[in-house]
PAZA-263464 format. One record per residue: residue number from 1; chain; residue in one letter; x, y, z of N, C-alpha, C, O in turn. Coordinates in steps of 0.2 Angstrom, whole numbers. Atoms other than C-alpha are relative to their C-alpha. Layout:
% PAZA-263464
nr; kette; rest; nxx; nyy; nzz; caxx; cayy; cazz; cxx; cyy; czz; oxx; oyy; ozz
NUM; A; A; X; Y; Z; X; Y; Z; X; Y; Z; X; Y; Z
...
***
This chain:
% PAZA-263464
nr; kette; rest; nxx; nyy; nzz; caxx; cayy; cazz; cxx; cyy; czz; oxx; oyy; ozz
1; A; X; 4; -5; 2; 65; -23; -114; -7; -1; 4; -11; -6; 3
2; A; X; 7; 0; -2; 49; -18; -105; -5; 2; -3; -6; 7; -6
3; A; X; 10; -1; 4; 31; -17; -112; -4; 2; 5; -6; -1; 9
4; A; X; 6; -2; -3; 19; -6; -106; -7; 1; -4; -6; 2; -10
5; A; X; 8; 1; 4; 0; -7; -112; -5; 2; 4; -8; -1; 9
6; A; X; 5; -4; -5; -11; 5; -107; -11; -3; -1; -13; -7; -5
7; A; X; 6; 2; 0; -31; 2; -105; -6; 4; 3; -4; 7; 8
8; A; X; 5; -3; -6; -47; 10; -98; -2; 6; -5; -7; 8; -3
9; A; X; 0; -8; -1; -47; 28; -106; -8; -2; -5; -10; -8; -7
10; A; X; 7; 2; 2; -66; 30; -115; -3; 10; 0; 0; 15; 1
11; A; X; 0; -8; 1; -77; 45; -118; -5; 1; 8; -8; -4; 10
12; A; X; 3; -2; -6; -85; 53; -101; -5; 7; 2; -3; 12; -1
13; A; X; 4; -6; 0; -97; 66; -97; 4; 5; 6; 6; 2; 11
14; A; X; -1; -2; -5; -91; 79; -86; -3; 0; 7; -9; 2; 8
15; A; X; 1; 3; -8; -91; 75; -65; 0; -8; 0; -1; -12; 4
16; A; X; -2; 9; -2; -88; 57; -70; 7; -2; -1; 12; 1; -2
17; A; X; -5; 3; -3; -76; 45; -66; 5; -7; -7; 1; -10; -10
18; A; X; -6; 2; 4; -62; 36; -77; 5; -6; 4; 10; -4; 8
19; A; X; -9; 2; -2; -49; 21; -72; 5; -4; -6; 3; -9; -9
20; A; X; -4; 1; 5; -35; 19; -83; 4; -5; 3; 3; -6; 9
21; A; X; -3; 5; -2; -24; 4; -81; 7; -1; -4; 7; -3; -10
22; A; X; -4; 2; 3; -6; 1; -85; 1; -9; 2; 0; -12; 7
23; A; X; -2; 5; 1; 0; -16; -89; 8; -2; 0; 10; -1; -6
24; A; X; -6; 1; 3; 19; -21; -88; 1; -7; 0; -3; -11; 2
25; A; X; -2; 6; 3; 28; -36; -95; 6; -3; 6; 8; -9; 5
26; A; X; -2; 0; -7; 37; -36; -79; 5; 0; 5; 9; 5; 5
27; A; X; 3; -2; -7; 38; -36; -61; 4; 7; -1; 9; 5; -2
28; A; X; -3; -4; -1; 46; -18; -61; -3; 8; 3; 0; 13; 4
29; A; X; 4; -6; -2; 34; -6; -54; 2; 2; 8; 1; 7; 11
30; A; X; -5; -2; -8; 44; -8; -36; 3; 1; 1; 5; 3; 7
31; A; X; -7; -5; 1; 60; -2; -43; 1; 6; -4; 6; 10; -3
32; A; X; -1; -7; 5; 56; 10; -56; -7; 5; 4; -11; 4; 8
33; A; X; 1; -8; -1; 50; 29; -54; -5; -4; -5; -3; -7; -9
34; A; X; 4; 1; 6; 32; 25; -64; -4; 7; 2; -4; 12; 6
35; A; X; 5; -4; 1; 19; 36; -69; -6; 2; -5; -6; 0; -11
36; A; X; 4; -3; 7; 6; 45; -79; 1; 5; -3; 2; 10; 0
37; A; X; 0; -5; 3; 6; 56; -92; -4; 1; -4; -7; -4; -6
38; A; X; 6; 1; 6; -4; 65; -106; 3; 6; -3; 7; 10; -2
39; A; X; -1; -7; 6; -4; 77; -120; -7; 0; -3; -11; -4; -5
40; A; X; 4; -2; 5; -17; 86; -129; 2; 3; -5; 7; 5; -6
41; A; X; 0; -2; 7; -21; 91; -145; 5; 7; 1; 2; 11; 4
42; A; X; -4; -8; 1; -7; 106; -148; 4; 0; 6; 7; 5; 6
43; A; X; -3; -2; -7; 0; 105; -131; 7; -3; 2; 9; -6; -3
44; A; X; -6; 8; 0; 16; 95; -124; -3; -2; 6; -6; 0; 10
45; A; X; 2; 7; -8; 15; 79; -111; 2; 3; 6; 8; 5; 7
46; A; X; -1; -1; -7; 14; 83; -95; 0; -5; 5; -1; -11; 3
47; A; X; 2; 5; -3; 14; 74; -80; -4; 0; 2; -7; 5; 1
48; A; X; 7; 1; -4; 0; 69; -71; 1; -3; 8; -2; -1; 12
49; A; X; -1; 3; -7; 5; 58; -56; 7; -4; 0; 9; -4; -5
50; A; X; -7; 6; -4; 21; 47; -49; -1; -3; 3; -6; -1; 7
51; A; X; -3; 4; -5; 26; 33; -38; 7; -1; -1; 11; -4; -4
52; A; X; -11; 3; -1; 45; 34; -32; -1; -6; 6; -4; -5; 11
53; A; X; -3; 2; -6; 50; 21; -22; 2; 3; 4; 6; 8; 4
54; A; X; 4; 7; -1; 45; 15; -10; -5; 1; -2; -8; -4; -4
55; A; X; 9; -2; 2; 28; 23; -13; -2; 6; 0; -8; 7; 1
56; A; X; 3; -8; -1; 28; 43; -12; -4; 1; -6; -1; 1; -11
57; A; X; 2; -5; 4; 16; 50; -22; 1; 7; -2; 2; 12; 2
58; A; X; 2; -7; 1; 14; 65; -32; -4; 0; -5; -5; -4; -9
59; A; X; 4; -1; 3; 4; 73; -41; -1; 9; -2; 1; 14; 1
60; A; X; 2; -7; 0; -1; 89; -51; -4; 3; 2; -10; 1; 3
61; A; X; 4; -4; -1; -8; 102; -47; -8; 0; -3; -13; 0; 1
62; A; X; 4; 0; 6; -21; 102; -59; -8; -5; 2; -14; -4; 1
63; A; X; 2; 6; -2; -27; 85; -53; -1; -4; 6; -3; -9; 6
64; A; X; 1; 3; -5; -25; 84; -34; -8; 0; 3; -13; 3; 1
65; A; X; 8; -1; -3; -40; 79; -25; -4; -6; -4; -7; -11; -1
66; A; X; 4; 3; 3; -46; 72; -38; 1; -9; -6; -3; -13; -8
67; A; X; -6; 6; 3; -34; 57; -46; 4; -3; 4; 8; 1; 6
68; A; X; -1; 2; -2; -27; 44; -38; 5; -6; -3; 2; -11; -5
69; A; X; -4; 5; 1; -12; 33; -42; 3; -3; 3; 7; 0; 7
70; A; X; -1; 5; -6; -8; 17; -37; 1; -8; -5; -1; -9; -10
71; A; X; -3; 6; 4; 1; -1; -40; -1; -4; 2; -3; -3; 8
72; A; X; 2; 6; -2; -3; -18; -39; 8; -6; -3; 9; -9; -9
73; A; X; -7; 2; 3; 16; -26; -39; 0; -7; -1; 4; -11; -3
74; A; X; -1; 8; 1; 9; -43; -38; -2; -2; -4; -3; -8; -6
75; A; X; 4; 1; 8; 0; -41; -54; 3; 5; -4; -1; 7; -8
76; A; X; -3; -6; 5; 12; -27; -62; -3; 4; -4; -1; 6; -10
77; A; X; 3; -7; 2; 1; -16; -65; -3; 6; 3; -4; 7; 9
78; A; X; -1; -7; -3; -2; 2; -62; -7; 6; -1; -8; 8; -7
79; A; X; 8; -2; 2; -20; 11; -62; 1; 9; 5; 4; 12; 9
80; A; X; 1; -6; -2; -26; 29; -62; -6; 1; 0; -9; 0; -5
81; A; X; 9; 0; 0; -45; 34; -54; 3; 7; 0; 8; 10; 2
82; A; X; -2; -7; 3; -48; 50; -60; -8; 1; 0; -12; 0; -5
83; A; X; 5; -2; 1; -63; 56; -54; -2; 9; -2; 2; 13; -5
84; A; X; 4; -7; 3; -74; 73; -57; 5; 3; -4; 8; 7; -3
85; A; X; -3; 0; 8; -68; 73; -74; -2; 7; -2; -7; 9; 0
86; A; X; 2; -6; 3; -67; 90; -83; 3; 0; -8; 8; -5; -9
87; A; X; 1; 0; 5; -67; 94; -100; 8; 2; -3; 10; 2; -9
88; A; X; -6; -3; 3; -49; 100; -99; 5; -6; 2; 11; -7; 0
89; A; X; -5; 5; -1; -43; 84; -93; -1; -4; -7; 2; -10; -6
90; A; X; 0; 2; 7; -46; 78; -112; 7; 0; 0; 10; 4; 2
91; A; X; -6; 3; 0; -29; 69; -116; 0; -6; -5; -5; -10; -6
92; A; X; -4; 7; 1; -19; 55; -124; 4; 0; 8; 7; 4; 11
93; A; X; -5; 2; -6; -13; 45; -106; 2; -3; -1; -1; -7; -5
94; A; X; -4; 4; 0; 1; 37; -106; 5; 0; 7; 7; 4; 10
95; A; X; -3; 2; -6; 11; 27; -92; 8; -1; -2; 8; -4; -7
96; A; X; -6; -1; 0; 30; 28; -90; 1; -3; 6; -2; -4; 11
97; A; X; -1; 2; -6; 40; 19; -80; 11; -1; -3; 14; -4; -8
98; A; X; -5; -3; -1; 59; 24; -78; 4; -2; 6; 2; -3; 12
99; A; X; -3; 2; -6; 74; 19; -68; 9; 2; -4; 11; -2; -8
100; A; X; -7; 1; 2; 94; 24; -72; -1; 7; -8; -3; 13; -9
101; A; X; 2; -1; 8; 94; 27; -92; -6; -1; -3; -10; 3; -6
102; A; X; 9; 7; 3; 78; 15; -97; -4; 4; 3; -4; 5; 9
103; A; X; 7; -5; 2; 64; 26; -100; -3; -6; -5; 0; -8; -10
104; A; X; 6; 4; 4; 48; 14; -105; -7; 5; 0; -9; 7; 5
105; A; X; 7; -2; 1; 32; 21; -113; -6; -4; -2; -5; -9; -5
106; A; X; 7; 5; 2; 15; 13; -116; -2; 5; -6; 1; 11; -8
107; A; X; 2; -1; 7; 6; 16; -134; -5; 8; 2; -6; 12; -2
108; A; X; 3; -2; -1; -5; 26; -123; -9; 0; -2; -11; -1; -7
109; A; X; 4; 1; 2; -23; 28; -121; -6; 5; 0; -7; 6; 6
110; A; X; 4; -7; 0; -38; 43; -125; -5; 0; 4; -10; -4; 5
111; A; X; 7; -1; -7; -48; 49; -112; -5; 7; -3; -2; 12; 0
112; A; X; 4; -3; 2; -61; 61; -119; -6; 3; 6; -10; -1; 8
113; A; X; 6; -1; -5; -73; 71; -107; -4; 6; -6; -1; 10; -11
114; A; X; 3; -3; 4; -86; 78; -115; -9; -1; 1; -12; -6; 2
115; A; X; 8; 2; -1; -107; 82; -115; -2; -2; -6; -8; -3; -7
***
């Protein structure tokens, strides 16, 4: 069973900067399909970003330019910089990490922008 545990999200003014952090229970971030997701109030989870093996990113629309995600496999963990923050990036984040069947979620963590 893997464990993820997210960290970092906080409240932000907008044009600022955010880094969120997944934590896994372990080493699995160089065989699984990871990433982030969010949902807002009323809305459904979307994605936000990916790492496929071996390291292609992707990312939404929504978000290029401006977000960046990336792993650190010798500390199993997975971080999202998320700068010039807008008020629509308001969300619950949550990081996923997938491989076959096995789908892992983190508890998730709130990212609020806001003046």
């Amino acid at each position: 069973q893997v464990q993820l545990v997210e960290s970092g999200g906080g409240l932000v003014q907008p044009g600022g900067s955010l880094r969120l952090s997944c934590a896994a229970s372990g080493s699995i971030f160089s065989s699984y399909v990871v990433g982030w997701y969010r949902q807002a109030p009323g809305k459904q989870r979307e994605l936000v970003a990916t790492i496929i093996p071996p390291g292609r990113t992707n990312y939404a629309d929504s978000v290029k330019g401006r977000f960046t995600i990336s792993r650190d496999n010798a500390n199993n963990t997975m971080h999202l910089q998320m700068n010039s923050l807008k008020p629509e990036d308001t969300a619950m984040y949550y990081c996923k990490a997938a491989r076959g069947f096995y789908n892992y979620w983190g508890q998730g963590t709130q990212v609020t922008v806001s003046s």
